[in-house]
N, CA and C of each residue as an Amber inpcrd file, in Angstrom:
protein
   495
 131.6430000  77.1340000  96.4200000 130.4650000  77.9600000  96.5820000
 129.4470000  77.5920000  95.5110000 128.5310000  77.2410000  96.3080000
 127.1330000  77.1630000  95.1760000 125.8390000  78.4100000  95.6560000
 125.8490000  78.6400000  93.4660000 124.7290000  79.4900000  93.8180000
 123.1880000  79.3890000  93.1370000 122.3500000  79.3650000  93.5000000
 121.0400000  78.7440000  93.1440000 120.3480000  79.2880000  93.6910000
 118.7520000  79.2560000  92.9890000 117.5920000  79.8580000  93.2230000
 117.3190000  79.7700000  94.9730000 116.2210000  80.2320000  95.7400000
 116.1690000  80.0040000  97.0700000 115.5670000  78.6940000  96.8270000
 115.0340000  78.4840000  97.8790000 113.7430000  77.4010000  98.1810000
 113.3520000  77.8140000  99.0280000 111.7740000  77.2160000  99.6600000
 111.0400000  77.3540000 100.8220000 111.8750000  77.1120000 102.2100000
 112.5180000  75.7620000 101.9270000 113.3380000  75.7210000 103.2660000
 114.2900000  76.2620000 103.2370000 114.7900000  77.1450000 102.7190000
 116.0630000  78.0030000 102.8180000 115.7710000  79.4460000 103.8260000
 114.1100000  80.0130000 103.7620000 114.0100000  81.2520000 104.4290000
 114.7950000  81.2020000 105.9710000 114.0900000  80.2640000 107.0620000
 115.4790000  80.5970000 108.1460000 117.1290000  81.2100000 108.1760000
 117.7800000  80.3970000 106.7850000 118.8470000  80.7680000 106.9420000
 119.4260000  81.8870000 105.5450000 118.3920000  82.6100000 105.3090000
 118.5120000  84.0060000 104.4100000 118.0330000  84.6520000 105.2060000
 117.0620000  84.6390000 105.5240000 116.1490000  85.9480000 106.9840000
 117.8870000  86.0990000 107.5090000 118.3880000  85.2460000 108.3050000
 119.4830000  85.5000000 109.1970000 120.6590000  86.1200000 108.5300000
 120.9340000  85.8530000 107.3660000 122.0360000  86.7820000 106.3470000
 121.2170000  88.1440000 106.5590000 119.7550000  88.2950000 105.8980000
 119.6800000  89.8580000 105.8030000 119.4080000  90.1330000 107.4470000
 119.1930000  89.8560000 108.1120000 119.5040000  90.4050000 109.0740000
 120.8070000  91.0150000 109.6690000 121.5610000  90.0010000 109.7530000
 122.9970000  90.0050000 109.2620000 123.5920000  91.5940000 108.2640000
 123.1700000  91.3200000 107.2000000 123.4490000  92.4250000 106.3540000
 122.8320000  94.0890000 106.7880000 121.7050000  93.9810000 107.2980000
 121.0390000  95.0770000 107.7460000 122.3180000  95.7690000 109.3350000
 122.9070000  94.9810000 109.8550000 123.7270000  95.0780000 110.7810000
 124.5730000  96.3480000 110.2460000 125.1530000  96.1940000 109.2760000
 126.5760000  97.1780000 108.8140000 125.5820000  98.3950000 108.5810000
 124.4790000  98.4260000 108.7840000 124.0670000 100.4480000 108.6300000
 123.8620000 100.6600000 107.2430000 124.1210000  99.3330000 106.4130000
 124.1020000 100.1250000 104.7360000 123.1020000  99.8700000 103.7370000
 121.8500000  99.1700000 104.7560000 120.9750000  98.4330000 104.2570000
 119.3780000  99.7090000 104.1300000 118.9510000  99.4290000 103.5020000
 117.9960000 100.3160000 103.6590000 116.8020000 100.5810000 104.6810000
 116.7060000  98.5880000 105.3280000 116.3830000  98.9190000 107.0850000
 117.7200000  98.9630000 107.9240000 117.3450000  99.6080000 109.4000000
 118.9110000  99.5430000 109.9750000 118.6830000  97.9520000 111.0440000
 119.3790000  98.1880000 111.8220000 119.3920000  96.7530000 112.4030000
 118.2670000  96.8760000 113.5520000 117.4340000  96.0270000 112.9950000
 116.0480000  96.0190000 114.1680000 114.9130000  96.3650000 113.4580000
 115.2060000  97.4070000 112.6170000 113.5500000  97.7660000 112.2250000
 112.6210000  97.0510000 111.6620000 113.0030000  95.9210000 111.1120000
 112.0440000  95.0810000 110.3570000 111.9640000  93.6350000 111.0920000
 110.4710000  92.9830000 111.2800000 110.4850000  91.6220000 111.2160000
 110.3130000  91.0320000 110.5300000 110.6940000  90.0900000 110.3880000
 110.9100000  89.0640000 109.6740000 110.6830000  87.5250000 110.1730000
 109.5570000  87.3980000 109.6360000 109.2350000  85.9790000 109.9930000
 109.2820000  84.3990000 109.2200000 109.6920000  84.0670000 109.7080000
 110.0520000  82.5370000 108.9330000 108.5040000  81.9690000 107.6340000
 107.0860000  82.2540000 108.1320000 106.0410000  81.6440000 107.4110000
 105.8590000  83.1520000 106.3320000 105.9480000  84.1890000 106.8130000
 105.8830000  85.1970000 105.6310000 107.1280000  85.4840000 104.8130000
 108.1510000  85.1490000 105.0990000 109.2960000  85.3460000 104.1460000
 109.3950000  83.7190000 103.4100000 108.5660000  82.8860000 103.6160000
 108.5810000  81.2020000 102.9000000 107.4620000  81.7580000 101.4170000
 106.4720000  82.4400000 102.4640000 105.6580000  82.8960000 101.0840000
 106.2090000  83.9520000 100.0390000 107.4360000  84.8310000 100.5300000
 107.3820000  85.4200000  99.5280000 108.8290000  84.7270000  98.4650000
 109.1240000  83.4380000  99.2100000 110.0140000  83.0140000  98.5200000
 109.0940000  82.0310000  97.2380000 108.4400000  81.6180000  97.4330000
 106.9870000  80.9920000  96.9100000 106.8390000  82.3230000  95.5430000
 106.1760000  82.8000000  96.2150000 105.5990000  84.6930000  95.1660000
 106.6380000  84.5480000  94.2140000 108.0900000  84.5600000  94.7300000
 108.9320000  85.1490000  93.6780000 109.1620000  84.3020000  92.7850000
 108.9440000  82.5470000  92.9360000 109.2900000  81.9810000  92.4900000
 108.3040000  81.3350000  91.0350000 107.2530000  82.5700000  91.3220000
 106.1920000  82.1420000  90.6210000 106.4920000  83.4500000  89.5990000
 106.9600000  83.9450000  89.3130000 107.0690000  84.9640000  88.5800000
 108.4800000  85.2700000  87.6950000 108.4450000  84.9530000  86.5260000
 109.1870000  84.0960000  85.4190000 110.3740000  85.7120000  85.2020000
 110.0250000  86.5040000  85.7100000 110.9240000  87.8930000  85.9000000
 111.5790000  88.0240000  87.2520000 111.9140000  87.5420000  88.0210000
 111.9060000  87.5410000  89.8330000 112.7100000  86.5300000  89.9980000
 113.9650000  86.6440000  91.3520000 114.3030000  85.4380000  91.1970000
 114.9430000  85.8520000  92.7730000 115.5410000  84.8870000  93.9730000
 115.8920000  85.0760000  94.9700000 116.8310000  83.8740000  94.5370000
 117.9610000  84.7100000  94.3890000 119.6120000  83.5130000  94.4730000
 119.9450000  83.9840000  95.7980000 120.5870000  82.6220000  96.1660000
 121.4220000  82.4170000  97.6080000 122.9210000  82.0750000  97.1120000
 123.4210000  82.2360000  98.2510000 125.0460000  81.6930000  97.9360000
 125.2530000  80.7240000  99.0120000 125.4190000  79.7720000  98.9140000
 125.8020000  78.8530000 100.0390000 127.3460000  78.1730000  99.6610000
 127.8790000  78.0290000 100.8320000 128.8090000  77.1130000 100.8820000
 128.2010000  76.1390000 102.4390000 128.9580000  74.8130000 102.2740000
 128.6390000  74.1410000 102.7410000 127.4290000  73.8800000 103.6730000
 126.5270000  74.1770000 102.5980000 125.0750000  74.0270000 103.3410000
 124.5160000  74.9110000 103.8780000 125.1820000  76.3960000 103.9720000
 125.3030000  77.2310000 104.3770000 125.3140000  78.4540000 103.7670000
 123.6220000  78.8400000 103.6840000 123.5470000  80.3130000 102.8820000
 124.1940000  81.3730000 103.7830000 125.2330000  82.2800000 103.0500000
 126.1870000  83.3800000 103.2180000 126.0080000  84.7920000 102.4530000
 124.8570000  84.3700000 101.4230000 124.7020000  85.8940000 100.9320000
 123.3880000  85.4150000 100.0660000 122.6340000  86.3600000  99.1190000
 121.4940000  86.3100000  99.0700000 121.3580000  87.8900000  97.5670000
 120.5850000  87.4040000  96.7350000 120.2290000  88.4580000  95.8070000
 119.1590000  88.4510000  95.1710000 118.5790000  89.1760000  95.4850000
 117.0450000  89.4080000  95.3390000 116.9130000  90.5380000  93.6580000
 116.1600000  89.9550000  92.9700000 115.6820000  90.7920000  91.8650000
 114.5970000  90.4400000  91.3340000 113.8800000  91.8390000  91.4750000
 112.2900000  91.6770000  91.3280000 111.6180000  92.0840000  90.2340000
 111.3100000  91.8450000  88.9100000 110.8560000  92.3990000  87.8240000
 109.5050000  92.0030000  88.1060000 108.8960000  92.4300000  86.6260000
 107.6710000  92.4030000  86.2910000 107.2740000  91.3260000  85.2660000
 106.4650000  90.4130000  84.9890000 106.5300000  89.6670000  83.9320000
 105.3140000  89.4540000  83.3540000 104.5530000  90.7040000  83.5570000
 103.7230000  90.7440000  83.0360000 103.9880000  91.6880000  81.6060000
 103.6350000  91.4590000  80.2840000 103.8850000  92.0050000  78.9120000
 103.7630000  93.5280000  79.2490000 104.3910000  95.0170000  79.5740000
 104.4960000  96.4810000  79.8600000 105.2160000  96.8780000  79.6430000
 105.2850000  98.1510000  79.6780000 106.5970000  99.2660000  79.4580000
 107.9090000  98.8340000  80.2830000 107.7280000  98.2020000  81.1870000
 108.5580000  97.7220000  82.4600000 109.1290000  96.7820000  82.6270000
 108.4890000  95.6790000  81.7050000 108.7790000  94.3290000  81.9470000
 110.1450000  93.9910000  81.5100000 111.1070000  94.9290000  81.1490000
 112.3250000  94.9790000  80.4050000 113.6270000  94.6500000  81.4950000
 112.8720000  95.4070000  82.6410000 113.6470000  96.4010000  83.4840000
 113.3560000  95.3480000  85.1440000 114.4930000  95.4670000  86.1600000
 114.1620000  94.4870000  87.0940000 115.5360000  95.2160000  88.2510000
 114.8230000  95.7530000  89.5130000 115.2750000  95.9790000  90.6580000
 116.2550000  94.9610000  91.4970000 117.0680000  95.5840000  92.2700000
 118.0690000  94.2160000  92.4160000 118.8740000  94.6040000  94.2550000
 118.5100000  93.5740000  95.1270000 119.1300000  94.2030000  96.5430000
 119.6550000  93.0030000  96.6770000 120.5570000  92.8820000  96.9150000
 121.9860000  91.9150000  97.7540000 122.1520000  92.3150000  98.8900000
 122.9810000  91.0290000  99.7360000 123.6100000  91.2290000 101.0240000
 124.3090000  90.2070000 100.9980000 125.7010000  90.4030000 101.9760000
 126.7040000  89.3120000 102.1720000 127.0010000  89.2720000 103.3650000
 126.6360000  88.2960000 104.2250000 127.2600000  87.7590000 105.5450000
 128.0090000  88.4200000 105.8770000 128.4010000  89.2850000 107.0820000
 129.3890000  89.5030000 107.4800000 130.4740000  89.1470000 107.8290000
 130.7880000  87.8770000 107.8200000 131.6780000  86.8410000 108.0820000
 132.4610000  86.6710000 106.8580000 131.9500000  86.6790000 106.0360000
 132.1320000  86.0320000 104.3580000 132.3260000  86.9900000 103.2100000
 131.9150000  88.0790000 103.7280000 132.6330000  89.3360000 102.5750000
 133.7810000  89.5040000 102.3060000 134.0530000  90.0250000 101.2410000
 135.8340000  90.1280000 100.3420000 136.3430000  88.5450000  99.9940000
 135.3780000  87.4440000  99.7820000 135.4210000  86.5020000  98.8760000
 135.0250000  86.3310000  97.8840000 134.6310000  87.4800000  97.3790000
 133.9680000  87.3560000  95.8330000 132.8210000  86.9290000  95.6220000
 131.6810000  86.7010000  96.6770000 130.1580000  86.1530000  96.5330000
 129.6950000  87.2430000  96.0960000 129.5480000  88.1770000  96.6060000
 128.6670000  89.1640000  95.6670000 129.1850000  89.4740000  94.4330000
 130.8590000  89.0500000  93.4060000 130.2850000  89.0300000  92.4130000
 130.4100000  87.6970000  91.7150000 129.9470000  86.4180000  92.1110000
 129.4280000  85.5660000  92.0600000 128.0310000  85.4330000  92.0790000
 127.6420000  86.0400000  92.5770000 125.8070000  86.3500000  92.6790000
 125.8230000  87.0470000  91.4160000 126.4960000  88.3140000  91.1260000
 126.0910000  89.5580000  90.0380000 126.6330000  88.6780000  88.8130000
 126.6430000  88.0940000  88.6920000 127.6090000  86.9850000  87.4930000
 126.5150000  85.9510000  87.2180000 125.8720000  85.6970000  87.9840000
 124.5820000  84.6260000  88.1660000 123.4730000  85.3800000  87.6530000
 123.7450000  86.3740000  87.9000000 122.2320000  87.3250000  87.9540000
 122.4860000  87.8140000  86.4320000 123.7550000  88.0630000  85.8850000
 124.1520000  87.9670000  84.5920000 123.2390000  87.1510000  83.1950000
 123.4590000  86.4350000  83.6090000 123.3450000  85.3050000  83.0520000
 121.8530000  84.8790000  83.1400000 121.3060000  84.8810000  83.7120000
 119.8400000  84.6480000  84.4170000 118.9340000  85.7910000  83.6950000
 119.7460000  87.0240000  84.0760000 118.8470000  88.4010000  83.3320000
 119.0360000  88.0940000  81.6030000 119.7730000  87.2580000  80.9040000
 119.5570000  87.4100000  79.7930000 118.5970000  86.6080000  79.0850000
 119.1560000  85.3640000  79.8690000 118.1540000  84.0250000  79.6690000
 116.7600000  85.0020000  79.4800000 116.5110000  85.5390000  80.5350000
 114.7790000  85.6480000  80.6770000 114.5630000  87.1780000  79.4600000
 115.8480000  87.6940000  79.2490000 115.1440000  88.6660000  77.7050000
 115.1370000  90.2310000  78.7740000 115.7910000  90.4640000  80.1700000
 115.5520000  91.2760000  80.5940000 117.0560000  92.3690000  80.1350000
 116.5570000  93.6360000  80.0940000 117.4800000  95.0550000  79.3690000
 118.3250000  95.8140000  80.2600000 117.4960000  95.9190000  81.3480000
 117.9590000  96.8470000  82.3980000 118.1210000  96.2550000  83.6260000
 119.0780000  96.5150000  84.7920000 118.8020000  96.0920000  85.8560000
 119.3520000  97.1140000  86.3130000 118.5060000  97.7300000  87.7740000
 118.4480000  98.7360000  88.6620000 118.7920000  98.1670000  90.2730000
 119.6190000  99.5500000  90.9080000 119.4780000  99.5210000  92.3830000
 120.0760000 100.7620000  92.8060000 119.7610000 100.9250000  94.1690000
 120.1330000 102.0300000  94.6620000 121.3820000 101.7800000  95.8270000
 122.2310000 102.5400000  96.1200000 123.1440000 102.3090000  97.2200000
 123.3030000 103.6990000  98.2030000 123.2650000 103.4810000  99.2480000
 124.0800000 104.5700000 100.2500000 125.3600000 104.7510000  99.7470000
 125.6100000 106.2760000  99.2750000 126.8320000 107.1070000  98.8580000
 128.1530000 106.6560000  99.6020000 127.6920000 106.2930000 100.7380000
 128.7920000 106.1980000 101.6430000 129.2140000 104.9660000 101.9390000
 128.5750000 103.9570000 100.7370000 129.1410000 102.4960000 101.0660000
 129.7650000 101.9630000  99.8510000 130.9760000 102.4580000 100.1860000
 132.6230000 102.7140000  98.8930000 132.2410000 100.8120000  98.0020000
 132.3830000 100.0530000  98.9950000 132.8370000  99.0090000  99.1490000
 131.7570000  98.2080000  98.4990000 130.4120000  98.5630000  98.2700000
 129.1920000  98.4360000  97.3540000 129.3240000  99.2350000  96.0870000
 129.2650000 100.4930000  96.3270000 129.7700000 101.0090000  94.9330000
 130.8400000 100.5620000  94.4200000 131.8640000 100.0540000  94.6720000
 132.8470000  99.6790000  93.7080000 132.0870000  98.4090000  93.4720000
 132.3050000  97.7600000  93.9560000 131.2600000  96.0770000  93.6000000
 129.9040000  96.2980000  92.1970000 129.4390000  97.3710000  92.3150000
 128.2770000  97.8380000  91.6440000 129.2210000  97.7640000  90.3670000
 130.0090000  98.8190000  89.9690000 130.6300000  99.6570000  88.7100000
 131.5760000  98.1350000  88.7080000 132.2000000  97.4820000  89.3570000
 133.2060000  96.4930000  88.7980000 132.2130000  95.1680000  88.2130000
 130.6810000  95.4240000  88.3690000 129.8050000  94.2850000  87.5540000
 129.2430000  95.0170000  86.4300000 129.4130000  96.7480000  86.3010000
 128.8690000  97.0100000  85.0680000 128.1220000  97.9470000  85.5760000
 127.5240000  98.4740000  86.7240000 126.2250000  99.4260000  86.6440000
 127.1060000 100.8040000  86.8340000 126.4360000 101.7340000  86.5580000
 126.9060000 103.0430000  86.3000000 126.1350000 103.6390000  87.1150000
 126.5740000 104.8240000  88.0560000 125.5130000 105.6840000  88.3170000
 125.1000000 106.4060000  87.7770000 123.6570000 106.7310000  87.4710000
 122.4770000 107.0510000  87.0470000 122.1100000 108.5710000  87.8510000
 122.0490000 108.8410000  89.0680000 121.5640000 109.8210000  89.7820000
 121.7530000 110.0200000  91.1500000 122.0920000 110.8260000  92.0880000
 121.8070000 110.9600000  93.3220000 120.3800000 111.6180000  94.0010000
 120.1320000 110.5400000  94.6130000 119.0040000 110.7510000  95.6600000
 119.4530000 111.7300000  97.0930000 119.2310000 112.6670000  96.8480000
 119.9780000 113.5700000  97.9420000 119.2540000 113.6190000  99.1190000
 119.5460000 112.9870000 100.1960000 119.2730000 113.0350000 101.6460000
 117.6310000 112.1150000 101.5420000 117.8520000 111.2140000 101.1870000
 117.2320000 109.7830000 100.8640000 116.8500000 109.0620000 101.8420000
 117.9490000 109.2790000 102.7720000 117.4960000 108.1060000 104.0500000
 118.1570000 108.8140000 105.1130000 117.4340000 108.8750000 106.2610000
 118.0860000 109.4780000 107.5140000 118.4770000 108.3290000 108.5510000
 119.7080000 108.4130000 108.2300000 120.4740000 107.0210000 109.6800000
 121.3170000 107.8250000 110.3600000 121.1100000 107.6480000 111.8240000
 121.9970000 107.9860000 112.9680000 122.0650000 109.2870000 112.9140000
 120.9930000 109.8650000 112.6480000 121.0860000 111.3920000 113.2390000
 121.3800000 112.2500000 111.8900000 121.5380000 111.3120000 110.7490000
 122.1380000 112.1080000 109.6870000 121.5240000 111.9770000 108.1480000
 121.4170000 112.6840000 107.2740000 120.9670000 112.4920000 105.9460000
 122.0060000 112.0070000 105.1370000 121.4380000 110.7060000 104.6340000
 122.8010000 110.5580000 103.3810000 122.0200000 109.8470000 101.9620000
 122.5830000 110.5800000 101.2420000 122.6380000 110.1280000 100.0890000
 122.5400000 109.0470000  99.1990000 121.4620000 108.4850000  98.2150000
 121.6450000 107.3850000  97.6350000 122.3360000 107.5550000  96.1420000
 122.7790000 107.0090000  95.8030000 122.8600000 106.7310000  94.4050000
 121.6280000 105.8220000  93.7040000 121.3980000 106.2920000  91.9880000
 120.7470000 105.3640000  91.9230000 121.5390000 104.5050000  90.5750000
 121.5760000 103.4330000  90.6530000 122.6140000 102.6990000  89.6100000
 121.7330000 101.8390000  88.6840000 122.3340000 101.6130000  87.3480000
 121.7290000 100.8690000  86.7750000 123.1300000 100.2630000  85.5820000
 122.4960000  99.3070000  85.1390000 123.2290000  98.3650000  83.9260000
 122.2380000  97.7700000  82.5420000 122.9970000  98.0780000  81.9980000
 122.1180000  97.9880000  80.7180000 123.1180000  96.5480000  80.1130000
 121.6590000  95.5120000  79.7100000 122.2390000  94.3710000  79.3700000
 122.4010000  94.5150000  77.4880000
């Protein structure tokens, strides 16, 4: 497994992971609500890559991106610029191999290089299997977002997590 920054020609086959990922219900769109297009998700792989706080890692094996971690800071000199938001997804095919914490291990390492303190995210209460992944890389929960997101007829709960580097 290799893991590395995106590139431009990589958006086709990350669009299709988070799509992919949006499938299991635990994503913060559900499956369908968002498009996603190949020339606007190239630019924002571009955007992120221009911004020395921001970074879009992929996980590929054999040529083949399987998961994807997005973390978006600020890098402009602020109160904020410390601090950097963080959403993953893993193939459905390819989960319970350890890529997501292969990504959070990358993102490790990456968040220090660049001098960043905090890293943040939020999870659906009800996705065990993310929260443990979260707390077994270090983030703690921070707070519940109570009835945060309404999926399938129902209100549920976010957590909000964070890790202090």
């Amino acid at each position: 497994m290799l893991i590395r920054e995106a590139i431009r020609e990589d958006a086709e086959q990350v669009i299709a992971v988070i799509k992919n990922a949006e499938e299991s219900n635990f994503m913060l769109f559900g499956p369908g609500e968002r498009k996603l297009e190949t020339e606007q998700f190239t630019k924002f792989i571009e955007n992120i890559n221009n911004n020395s706080h921001s970074a879009l890692f992929i996980a590929e094996i054999e040529k083949d991106v399987v998961g994807y971690l997005i973390v978006q800071g600020n890098n402009i000199p602020s109160r904020v610029s410390h601090r950097a938001y963080i959403v993953v997804g893993i193939h459905s095919d390819f989960r319970g191999r350890k890529i997501g914490t292969a990504l959070f291990s990358h993102l490790d390492d990456w968040s220090k290089e660049k001098g960043m303190h905090r890293l943040e995210l939020t999870v659906m209460a009800n996705n065990t299997a993310g929260v443990a992944l979260y707390e077994k890389m270090g983030f703690e929960i921070e707070g519940t977002k109570r009835h945060s997101l309404y999926v399938d007829g129902e209100y549920i709960d976010e957590y909000f997590m964070a890790k202090l580097l």
